[in-house]
N, C-alpha and C positions, 0 to 999 in steps of 0.2 A: 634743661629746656622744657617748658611748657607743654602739655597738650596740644593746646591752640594754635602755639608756633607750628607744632609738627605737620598740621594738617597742612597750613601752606606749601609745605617742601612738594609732593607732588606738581599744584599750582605749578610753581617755579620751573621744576623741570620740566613742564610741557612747553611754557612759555621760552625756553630756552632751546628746546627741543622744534621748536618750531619757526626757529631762526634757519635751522636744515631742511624745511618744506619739501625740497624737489630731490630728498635722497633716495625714494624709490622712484622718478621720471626717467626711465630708459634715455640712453646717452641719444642727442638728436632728435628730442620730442621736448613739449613746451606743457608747465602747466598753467594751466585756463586761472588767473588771476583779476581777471576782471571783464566782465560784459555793460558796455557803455554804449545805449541809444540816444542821437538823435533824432527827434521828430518834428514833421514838418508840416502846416495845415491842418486838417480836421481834428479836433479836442481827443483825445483817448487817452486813457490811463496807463502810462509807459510800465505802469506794473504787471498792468495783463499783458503787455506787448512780451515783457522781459518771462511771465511765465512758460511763452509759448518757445522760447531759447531750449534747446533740447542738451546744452553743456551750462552749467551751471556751476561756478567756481565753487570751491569746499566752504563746507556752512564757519559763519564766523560767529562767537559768543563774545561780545563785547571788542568785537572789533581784531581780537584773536582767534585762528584755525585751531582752537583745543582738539578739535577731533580728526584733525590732518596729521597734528604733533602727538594724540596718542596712537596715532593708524603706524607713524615714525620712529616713536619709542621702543617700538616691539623688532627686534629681530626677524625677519620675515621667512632667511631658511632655518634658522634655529626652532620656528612656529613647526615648517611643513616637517623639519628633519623629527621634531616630537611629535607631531599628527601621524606620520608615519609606522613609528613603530607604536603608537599606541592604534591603530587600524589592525596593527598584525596580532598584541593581544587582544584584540574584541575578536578578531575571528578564531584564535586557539583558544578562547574563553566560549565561542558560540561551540567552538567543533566538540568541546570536553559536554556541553551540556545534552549535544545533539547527540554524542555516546551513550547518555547517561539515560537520556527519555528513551532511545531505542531498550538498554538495556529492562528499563522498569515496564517497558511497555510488551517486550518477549516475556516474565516473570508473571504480568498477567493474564495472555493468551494461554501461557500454562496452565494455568490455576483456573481457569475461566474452561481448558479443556477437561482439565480432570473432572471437571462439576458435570461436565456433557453439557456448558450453556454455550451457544455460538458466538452469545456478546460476550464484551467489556469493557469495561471505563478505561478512555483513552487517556492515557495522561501526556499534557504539553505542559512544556519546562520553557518559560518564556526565553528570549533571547535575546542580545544586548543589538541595542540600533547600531550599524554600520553605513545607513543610509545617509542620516543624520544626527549622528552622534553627538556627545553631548560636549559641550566645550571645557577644555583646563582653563587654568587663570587666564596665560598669557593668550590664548588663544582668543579668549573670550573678550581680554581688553582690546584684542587690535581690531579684531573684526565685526564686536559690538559696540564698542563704545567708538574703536576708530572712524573713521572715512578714509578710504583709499583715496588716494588724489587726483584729480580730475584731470587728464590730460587730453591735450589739445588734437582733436581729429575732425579731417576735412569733412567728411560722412554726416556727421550730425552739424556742425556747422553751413553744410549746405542746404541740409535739411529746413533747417532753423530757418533761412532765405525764404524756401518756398513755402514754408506754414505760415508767418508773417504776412506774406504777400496773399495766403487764401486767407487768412485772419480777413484782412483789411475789405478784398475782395466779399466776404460775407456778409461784412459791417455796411454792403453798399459804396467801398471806393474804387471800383474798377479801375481808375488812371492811376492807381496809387504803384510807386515803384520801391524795390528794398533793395541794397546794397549795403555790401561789408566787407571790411579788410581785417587783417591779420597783425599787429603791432607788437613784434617778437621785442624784448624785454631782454636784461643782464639774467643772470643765473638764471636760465631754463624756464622764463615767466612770459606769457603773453595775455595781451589787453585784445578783445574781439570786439571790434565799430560796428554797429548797426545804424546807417543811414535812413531815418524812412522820411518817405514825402507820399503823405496819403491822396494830394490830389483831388480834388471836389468829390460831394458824395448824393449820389441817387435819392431823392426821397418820393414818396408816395402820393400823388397827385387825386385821381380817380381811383374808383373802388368800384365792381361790378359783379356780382353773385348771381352762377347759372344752376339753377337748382329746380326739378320738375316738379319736386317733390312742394307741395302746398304746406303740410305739416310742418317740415324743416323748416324752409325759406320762413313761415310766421314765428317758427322758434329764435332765425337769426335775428329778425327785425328785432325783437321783444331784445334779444341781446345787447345790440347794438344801442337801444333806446339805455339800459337801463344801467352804461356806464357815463360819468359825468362830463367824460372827454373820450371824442373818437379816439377807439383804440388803435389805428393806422392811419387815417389820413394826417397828412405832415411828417409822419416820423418818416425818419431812417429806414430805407429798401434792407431792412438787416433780418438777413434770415431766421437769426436766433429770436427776433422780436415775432416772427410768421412762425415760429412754431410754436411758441410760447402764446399765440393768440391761436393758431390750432387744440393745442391743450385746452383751453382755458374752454375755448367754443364747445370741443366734445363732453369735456363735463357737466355746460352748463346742457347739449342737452340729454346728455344720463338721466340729470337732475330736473331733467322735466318728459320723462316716462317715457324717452326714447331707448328700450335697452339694445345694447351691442353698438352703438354710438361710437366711433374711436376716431382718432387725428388723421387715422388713414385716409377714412372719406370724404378728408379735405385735401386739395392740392390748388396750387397758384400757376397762372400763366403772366408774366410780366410782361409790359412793352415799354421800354424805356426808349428815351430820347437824349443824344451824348448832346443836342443844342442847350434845352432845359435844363439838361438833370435831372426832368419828373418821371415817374415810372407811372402807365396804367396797369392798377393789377384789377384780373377777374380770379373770381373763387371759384371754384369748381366744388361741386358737393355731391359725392356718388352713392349710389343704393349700397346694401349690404351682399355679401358675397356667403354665401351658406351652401353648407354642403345637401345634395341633392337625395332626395327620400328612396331613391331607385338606383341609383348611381351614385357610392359613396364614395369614388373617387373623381370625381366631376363638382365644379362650384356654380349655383342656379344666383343669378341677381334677386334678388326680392328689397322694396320698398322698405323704409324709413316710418313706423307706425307709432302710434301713442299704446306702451305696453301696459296690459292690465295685470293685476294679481288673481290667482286661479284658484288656488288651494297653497295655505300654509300650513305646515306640517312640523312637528317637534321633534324628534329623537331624542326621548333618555336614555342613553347607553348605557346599563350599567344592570346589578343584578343584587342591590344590594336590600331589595325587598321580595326578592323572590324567594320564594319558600319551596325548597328539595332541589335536587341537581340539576341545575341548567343544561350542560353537558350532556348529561346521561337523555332527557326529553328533546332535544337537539336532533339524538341520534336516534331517536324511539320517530320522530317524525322523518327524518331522512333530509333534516338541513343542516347547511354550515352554522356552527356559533357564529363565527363572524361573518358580518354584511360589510364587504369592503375593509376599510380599517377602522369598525365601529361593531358592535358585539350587537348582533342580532335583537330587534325588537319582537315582543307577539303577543302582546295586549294593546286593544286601541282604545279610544275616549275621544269622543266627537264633543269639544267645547263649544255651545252655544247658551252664554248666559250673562251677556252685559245688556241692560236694558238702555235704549232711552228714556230720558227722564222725561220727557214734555209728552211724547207720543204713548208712553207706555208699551212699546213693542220694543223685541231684541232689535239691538243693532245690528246690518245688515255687513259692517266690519271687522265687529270684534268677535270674529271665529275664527277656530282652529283645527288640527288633526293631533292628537296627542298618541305617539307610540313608546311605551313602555312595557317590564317585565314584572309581574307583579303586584306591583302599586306605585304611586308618580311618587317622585321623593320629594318634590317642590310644588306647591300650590300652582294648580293650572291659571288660576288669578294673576299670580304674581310674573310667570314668565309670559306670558302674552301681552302682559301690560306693558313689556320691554320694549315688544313686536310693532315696531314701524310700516313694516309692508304686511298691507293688512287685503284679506280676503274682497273682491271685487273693486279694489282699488287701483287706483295709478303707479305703476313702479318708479322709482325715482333711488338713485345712487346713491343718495348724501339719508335717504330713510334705512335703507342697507348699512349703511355706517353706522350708523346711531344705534342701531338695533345693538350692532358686536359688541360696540361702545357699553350701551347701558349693560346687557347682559354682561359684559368683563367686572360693571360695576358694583353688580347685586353679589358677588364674591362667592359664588357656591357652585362655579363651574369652572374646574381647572381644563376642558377640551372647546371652544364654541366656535364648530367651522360651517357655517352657509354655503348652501347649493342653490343654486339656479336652474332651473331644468325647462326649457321652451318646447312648448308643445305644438310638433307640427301641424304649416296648415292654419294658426291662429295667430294670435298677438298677444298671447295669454302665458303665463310661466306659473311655475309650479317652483313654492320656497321649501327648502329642507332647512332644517339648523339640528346640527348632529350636537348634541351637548352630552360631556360626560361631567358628570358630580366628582368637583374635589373632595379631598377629606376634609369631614363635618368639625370636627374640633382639631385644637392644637393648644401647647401652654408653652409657657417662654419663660425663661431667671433671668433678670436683668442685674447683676452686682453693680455698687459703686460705689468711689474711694473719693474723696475730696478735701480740698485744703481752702481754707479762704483766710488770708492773715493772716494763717499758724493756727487756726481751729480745724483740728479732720474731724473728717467724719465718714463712718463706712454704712451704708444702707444699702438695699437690692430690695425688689419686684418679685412678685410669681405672679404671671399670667394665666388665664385659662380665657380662649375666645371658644365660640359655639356658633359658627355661620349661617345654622338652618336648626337656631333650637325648638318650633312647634312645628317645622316643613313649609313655613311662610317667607323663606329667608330672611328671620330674623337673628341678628345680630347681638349677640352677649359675650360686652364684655368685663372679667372680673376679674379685681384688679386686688393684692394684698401688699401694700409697701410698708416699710419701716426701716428703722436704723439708728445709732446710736452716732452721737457726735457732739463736738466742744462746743459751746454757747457764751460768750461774755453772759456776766449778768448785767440785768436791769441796771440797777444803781452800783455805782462803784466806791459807796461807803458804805459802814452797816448806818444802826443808830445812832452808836457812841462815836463816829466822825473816823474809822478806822478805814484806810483801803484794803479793798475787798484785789486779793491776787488771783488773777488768772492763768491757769495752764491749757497753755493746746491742746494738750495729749490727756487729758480727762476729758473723758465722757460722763459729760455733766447732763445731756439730753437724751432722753427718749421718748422714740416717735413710731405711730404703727397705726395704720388704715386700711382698712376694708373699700372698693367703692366697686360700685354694678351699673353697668349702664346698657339698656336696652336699645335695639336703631331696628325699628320697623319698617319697613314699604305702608303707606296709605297712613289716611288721617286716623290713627286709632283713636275710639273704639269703634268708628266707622271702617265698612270693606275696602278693600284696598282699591278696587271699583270706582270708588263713589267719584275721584277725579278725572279729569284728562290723562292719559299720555303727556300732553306737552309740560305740565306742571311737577310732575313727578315727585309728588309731595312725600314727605317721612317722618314718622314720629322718634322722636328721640327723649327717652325716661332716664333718669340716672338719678343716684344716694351713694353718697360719700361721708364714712363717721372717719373723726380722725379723732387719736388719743396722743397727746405730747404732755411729760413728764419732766419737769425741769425741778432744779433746787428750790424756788423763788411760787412756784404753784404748780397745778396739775391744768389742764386745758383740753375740754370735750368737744367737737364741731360735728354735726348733723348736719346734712345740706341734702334737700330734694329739687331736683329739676325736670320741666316737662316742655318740653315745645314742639313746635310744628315747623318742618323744614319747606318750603319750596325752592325746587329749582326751574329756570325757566333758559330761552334762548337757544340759539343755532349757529351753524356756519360761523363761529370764534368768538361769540357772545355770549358771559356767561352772567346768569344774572341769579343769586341766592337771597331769599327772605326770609328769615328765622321769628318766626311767630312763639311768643310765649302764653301758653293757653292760659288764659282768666283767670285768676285770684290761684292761682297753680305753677305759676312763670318757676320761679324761685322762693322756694321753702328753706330758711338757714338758722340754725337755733346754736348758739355758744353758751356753754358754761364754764366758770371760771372757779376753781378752789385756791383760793391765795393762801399760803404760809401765814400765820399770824406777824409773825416781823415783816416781812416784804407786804402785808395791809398796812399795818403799822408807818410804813416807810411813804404809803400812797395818802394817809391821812394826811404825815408832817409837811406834805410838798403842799397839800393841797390842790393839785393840778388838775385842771377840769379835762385834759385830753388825754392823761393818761390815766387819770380814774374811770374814762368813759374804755378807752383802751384795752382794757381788764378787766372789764363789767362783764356781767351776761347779757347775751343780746337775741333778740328774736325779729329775724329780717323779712316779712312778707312782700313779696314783689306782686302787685296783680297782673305786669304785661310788659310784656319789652320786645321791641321789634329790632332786627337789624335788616340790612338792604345791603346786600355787595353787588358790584355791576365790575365786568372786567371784559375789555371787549382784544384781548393781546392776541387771539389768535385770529383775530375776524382779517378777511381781505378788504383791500381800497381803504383802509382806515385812514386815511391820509395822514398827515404829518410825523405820528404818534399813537401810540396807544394809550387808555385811558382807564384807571382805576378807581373804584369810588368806593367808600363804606363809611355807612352812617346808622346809627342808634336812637334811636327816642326810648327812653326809661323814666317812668315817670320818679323812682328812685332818688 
């Protein structure tokens, strides 16, 4: 018999096995075979209705219980009767070991006493789990791969009733009614009916927002204006729709320098009418609740403000330019190394040095507070260019973001956690970002085996990257491949009209490259400065030589690349323009050494496309732009989302 066959035979048995479904259903109990809703009135999706079903018949895979008939296949006291006595060797297997550490660890309170030391190394002798032990086969097919079988109880089926009924009720159908019966079945199987008639449904007539606050109430209107369809009037009184427009409101206004903003300090009062069906809702919009500067367990009301930024602040956690023992000067001043769970900073750097360009004076935004040990490991340029909430600025929740974002992106900080701190009394905050420096290099082997047609070929990679190789976080990385593998030739005769035989398993080619490629922050050879934040421009340098070795010729490739990356866009738009700098875009120079036979063989075809094919070539590109625009994470994108990219190469 086949392999192949054999693999069915399980198949078969479960299928067969599963003709027995109700052999573990206790005698005088039904198992749950099917849940079948009727619905009546208002449109809903009977699939969300059937989730909120708290018995749910055993999962089927093509229409067969496989995991009811492996949960069946298994012996169930023969499981516990082996569960059993292997529970009793893990515990004379813990008790022999728990002898054993007692004894090694009296051996060296001895030896620890004869020394007169009062320590010693504890030794623990790990122990086997008894809590959650590890499972046998059998054990592991019935109760892993099985499903115990669902059987039929009043408790959750009643349950199932009244969820249903507040479902519906949430959705806005208060008249809505659920009923169900019970449809006992031959061999131990029952069908459960859900009748629903949901009944007319509430929707939202008037809208009316009580808000003393001036600031707010302007932030809602601004809201309300700048979706393309009222977000509640007309719909559905559905709660989950009012929290979901609660959500949505608190963020937007985080996102307009309201901080401590949340869905809490919205709440609804509805008045509905059972003649209409229309519901008037008012919104209620309440101050913030803060704990009081005198009384910290008392909560004082305080107002709804537009929040400023106060002082941003960096933390380099780390000590890896500090020169003599941290530790040891720690304790010579009388402080903890650790500040919280971030290793004590005690050198500072007040950044003030972005200019305007038109005014000729600093920016009154682009400052910072830098606390390091030593020396900063990363250009104070480069991480505050990251920095969205900026010094005497507006705080705003989606610039917070961006900030973690960009910083995760510049890839030289494996820690980067944000602090908020509100300074009592004001409207003003104070930014922490605790950043600890990943490791600056790493290298990688990548092997590979390959078949295409019957030609292998084995090559592999050594990597070396370097995240922060001048402390600008720049990015190097260098790259060595090669490998050897089969190649048809070019021509499949020689001269004399002979065919030329192929074997796979020669390695007839050899190939091996070197390539380096540089990814800066800013327009190099310009400061990294010289742009916006929003544009967050990147140079990227790269040369690539390739050397391939074949019977037929040798083959040399040089290729230098230089461009200029922007990136732009917000809130799920993302938009990238790949600038190739001037007469510098793409530098590509080929040479070719032909065999004298395989020239030979290019003369007698005479072929203009494979003579140009195997020529040397020297490719100069002066410019080439690409454009990508992707807006897949953006909100309200209506129908769809939308990808573009496009190239001009004068090429």
């Amino acid at each position: 018999m086949s392999v192949i066959k054999l693999t069915y035979i399980p198949l078969i048995l479960l299928v067969l096995v599963s003709c027995r479904s109700t052999r573990y259903v206790p005698e005088g109990r039904y198992l749950v075979k099917k849940n079948k809703i009727v619905l009546e009135g208002e449109k809903f999706d009977v699939d969300d209705l059937a989730e909120i079903i708290r018995q749910k018949p055993n999962f089927k895979t093509a229409g067969v219980k496989l995991r009811l008939a492996a949960f069946n296949a298994i012996d169930s006291a023969s499981v516990a009767q082996k569960r059993f006595k292997k529970n009793i060797h893990l515990r004379e297997v813990n008790l022999r070991k728990t002898h054993r550490q007692n004894a090694i660890n009296e051996r060296r309170i001895l030896k620890a006493r004869a020394k007169g030391d009062s320590l010693y190394t504890q030794r623990i002798v790990p122990l086997k789990d008894t809590i959650e032990p590890k499972f046998f086969l059998r054990e592991w097919f019935k109760y892993k791969i099985g499903e115990a079988p669902v059987v039929f109880d009043s408790i959750p089926f009643n349950k199932s009733v009244e969820q249903i009924g507040a479902y519906l009720k949430r959705k806005g159908c208060y008249k809505s009614t659920v009923t169900a019966k019970v449809e006992y079945k031959k061999h131990q199987k029952a069908v459960v009916h859900y009748s629903v008639q949901t009944g007319p449904m509430f929707t939202i007539d008037t809208i009316r927002v009580l808000c003393k606050n001036t600031v707010v109430s302007g932030n809602f209107l601004n809201y309300m204006k700048k979706s393309e369809e009222h977000p509640l009037t007309g719909k559905p009184f559905d709660t989950d729709l009012l929290d979901a427009f609660r959500d949505k409101l608190a963020r937007y206004m985080r996102d307009n320098a309201l901080y401590g903003f949340s869905s809490s300090h919205i709440s609804f009062e509805a008045d509905t009418s059972y003649q209409t069906m229309k519901t008037n809702l008012i919104i209620f919009i309440s101050d913030r609740m803060v704990r009081s500067s005198t009384d910290r367990d008392s909560l004082i009301p305080i107002k709804h403000q537009n929040t400023i930024i106060n002082n941003v602040y960096f933390h380099i956690a780390d000590t890896i330019y500090y020169k003599g023992n941290f530790k040891k000067y720690m304790d010579l001043i009388g402080r903890d190394v650790m500040d919280g769970q971030f290793l004590r900073t005690i050198d500072t750097f007040r950044y003030e040095e972005v200019f305007k360009r038109k005014e000729n004076i600093l920016d009154p935004y682009r400052k910072a507070t830098f606390y390091y040990n030593g020396k900063l490991a990363i250009d104070p340029d480069v991480i505050e260019l990251q920095s969205y909430l900026e010094e005497t600025n507006y705080y705003k929740e989606y610039y917070l973001e961006r900030t973690y974002t960009r910083m995760m992106q510049l890839g030289v900080f494996q820690v980067i956690k944000p602090e908020l701190v509100e300074i009592p009394g004001t409207n003003k905050l104070d930014v922490h970002y605790y950043l600890v420096p990943a490791s600056r290099q790493s290298f990688g082997l990548e092997p590979r085996a390959t078949n295409s047609n019957g030609f292998l070929g084995v090559s592999g990679s050594i990597n070396y990257i370097n995240k922060n190789l001048f402390g600008g976080a720049e990015k190097l990385t260098f790259t060595v491949s090669g490998g050897f593998e089969s190649q048809p030739p070019v021509f499949d005769e020689t001269l004399d009209g002979e065919k030329i035989k192929t074997a796979g398993r020669s390695f007839n080619t050899f190939e091996i490259g070197p390539s380096l490629k540089l990814d800066i922050p800013g327009l190099f050879p310009a400061k990294v400065t010289a742009m916006s934040k929003r544009q967050r421009p990147r140079t990227v340098i790269s040369t690539a030589y390739n050397y391939q070795r074949r019977s037929d010729f040798e083959r040399h490739i040089f290729q230098l690349n230089y461009l200029w990356r922007f990136y732009g866009g917000e809130k799920g738009k993302t938009q990238v323009i790949q600038l190739g700098l001037p007469f510098a875009s793409v530098v590509k120079f080929v040479r070719i050494d032909k065999k004298p036979d395989f020239q030979a063989q290019l003369d007698l075809l005479n072929d203009l496309f494979l003579r140009n094919a195997y020529s040397d070539q020297f490719i100069w590109q002066d410019w080439k732009i690409t454009f990508e625009y992707n807006n897949k994470e953006k909100e309200n994108k209506g129908k769809g989302s939308l990808y573009l990219n496009s190239t001009i190469d004068p090429v």
